[in-house]
N, C-alpha and C positions, 0 to 999 in steps of 0.2 A: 519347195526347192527341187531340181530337178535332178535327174541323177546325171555323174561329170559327162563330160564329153568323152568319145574313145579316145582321143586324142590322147588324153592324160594315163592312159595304161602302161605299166612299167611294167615288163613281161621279165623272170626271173625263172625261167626255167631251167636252166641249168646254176651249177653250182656258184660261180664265178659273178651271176649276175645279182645273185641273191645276196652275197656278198659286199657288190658294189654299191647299192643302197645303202649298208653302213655309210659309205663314206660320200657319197652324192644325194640321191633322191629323188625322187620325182619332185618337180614344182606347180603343185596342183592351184587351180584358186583359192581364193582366201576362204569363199562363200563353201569351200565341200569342206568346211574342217568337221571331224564326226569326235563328238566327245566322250570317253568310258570310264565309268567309275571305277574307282579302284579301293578295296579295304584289305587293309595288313592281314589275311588270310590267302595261305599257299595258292589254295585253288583258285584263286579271286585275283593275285596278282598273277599267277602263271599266264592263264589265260587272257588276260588284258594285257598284258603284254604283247603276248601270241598275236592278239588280233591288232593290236595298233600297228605291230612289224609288216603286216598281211595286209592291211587296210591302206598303210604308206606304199606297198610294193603295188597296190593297185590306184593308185593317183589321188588318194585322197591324203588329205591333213588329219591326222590323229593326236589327239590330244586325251593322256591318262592324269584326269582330275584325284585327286587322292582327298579322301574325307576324313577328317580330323574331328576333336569335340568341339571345335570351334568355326565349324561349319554353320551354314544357316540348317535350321531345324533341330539343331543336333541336342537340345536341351527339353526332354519332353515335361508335361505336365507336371511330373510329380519332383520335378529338378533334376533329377539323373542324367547325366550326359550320356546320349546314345547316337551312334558315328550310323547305325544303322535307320535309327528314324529321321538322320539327315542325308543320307543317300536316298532314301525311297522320298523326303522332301525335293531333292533337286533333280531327280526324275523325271517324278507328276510337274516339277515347274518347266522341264524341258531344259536346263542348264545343265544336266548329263545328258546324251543321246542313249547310252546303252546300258547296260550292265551282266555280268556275266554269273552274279554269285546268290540265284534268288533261290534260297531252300524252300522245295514244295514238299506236299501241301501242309508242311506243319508250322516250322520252324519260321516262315515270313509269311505267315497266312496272318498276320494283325497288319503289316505292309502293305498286304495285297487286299486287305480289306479297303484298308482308310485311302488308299490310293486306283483303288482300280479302276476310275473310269477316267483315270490319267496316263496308263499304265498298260503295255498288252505285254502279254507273255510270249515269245514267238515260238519257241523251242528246247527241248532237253538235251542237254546233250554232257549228261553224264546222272546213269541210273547207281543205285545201290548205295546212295550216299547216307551214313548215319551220323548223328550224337552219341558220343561216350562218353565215360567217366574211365583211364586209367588209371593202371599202376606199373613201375618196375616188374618183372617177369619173376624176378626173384621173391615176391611179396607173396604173404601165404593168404590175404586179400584175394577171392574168388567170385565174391559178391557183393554187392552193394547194399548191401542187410548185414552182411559182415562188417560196416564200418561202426556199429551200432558198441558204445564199449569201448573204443577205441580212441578216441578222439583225446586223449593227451599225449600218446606217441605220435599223433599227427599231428601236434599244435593247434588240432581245433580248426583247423586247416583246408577248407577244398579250394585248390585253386584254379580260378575261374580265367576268365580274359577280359575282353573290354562289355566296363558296364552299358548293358544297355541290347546286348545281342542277345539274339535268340534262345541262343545256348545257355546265357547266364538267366534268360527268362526263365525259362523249360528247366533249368537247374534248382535253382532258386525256388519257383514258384510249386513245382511239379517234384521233382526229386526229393527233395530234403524232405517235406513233408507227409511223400507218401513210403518212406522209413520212417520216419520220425526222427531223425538228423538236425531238425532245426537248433534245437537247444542246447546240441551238443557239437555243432560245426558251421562256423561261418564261412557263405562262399566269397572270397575274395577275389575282386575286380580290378582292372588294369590296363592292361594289354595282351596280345597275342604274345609279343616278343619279352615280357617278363617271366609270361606262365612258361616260355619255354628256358628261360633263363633259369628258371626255378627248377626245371624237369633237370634242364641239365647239372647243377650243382646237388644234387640228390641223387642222382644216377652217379656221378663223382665221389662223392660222399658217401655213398652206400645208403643214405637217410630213405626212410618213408616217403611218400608221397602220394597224391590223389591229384589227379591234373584235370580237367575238361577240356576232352580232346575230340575228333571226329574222323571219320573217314568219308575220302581220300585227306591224308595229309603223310608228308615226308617222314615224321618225328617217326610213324613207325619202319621205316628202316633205316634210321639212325639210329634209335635205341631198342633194347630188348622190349617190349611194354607188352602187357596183357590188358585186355578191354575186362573192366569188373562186370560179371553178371547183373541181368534188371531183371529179374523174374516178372515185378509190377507193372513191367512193361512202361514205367514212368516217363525214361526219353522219346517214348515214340518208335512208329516204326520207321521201318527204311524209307527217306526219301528221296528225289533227285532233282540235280542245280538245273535249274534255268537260266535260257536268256531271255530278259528283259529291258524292253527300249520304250521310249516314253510317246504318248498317243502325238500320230502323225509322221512316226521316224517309218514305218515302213512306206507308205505315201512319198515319201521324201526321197526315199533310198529303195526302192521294192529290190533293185540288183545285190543291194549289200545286207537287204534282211532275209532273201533267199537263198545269200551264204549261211549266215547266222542260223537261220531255220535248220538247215543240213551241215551243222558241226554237231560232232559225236567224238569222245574220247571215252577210251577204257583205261582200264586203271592202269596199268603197266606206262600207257603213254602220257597220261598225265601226268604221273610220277617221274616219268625219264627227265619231261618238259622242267617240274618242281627242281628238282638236283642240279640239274644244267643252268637255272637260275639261280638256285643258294649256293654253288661252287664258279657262279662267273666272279672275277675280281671284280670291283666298286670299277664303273661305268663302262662296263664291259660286256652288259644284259644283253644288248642289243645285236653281239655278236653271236651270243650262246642262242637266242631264239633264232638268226639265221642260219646256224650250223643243226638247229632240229630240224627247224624245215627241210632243209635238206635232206636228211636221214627219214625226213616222214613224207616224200616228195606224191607219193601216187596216193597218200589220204587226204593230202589239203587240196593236191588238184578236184579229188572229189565233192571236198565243198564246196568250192569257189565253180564245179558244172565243167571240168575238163575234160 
């Protein structure tokens, strides 16, 4: 595939024009549609967002596929439904073109294993990112050895997100064990938007809680929350997200992987990007990522080579 014609370049340099793509668009051909995965995590939906609004403002068709447990792949060997070993499946198959949410080199290093000669990595473009375990600020909870003893005011309780992520791996398989937690707390599994449904009616309630949480994510400045110490160093260390797009997308696109290549956000911005989507009204995303861009006009000209 080749990359579009200039023809198709929708030039939105000033405020006004950025805007008018809400409601118009470029009409690019059918053949440049670029597909990007999407999973119910802040960071993962911010910025595929970000880029499908960027990627339409520049002649292409964007299309954000969202993976469910009822995805193909999404049911690994041991039965568990994992939305994560069906995105890194529709990758490698080339039914995603991109993705923006690949934890290195711990957390999707089984991903990148079973997948990597389907699979290239192109870029980082967000450092310092960790796995937590929270709590409430107000919690006398300081470490993660301190939950040891504890576990009937907590219902027995760490609450995890969706089965099958990294997080709930490295929790589950890695944490619990090296406290010795297992016997005394099961991690429960679900989704993104329960565990934070949970944070929230416990922050409410004044109740206990244990979330598995990470950074960059909104939750901490919506709520008070303290990271419980890991002395064990059991979560790992700091890692940072990748993009990843599936073998042949840069070949295909070298102009739109050498944006990609050269995106970078800091936390302040990715957070601003997060807020601005969880405070737009329901089908309204699309104005709040136009109204960032604007406000962040001389960073994204720099990766788009302005």
């Amino acid at each position: 595939m080749s990359e579009r014609p200039r023809r198709w370049v929708c030039r939105w340099s000033s405020a006004w024009v950025v805007l008018a793509l809400l409601l118009s668009g470029c009409a690019p051909p059918e053949d440049e549609a670029i597909t990007i995965g999407v999973l119910p995590w802040a960071e993962v939906r911010a910025t595929a967002e970000l880029w499908s609004f960027l990627l339409e403002a520049e002649g292409f068709e964007a299309e954000l596929r969202r993976i469910d447990t009822t995805s193909p792949g999404g049911i690994v060997r041991t039965g568990e439904v994992t939305v994560v070993a069906g995105l890194y499946a529709q990758l490698a198959d080339g039914e995603i073109d991109l993705w923006t949410g690949a934890w290195l080199p711990q957390t999707h290093a089984p991903q990148l294993v079973e997948h990597g000669r389907d699979v290239e990595v192109l870029g980082t473009w967000y450092e310092g990112a960790r796995l937590t375990w929270a709590v409430p600020a107000d919690s006398d909870l300081a470490s993660i050895a301190d939950l040891e003893g504890r576990g009937e005011e907590l219902g027995g309780e760490i609450v995890g997100v969706e089965p099958g992520s990294g997080h709930v791996r490295i929790s589950r398989d890695e944490v619990l064990p090296a406290y010795g937690l297992e016997d005394e707390y099961t991690l429960s599994t679900g989704s993104t938007g329960a565990m934070l449904a949970a944070l929230d009616r416990a922050v409410a309630l004044e109740r206990p809680i244990v979330v598995t949480l990470w950074e960059p994510h909104p939750a901490y400045g919506r709520y008070d929350l303290r990271n419980l110490e890991d002395p064990l160093g059991a979560l790992g260390e700091e890692e940072r997200i990748d993009v990843v797009v599936h073998d042949g997308f840069v070949a295909d696109h070298p102009e739109v992987a050498e944006w990609l290549a050269a995106f970078t956000l800091e936390e302040a911005e990715l957070a601003s990007l997060q807020v601005a989507l969880e405070d737009a009204p329901p089908g309204e995303e699309r104005r709040a990522v136009a109204d960032w861009v604007v406000e962040h006009r001389d960073l994204v000209d720099g990766w788009l080579g302005r």
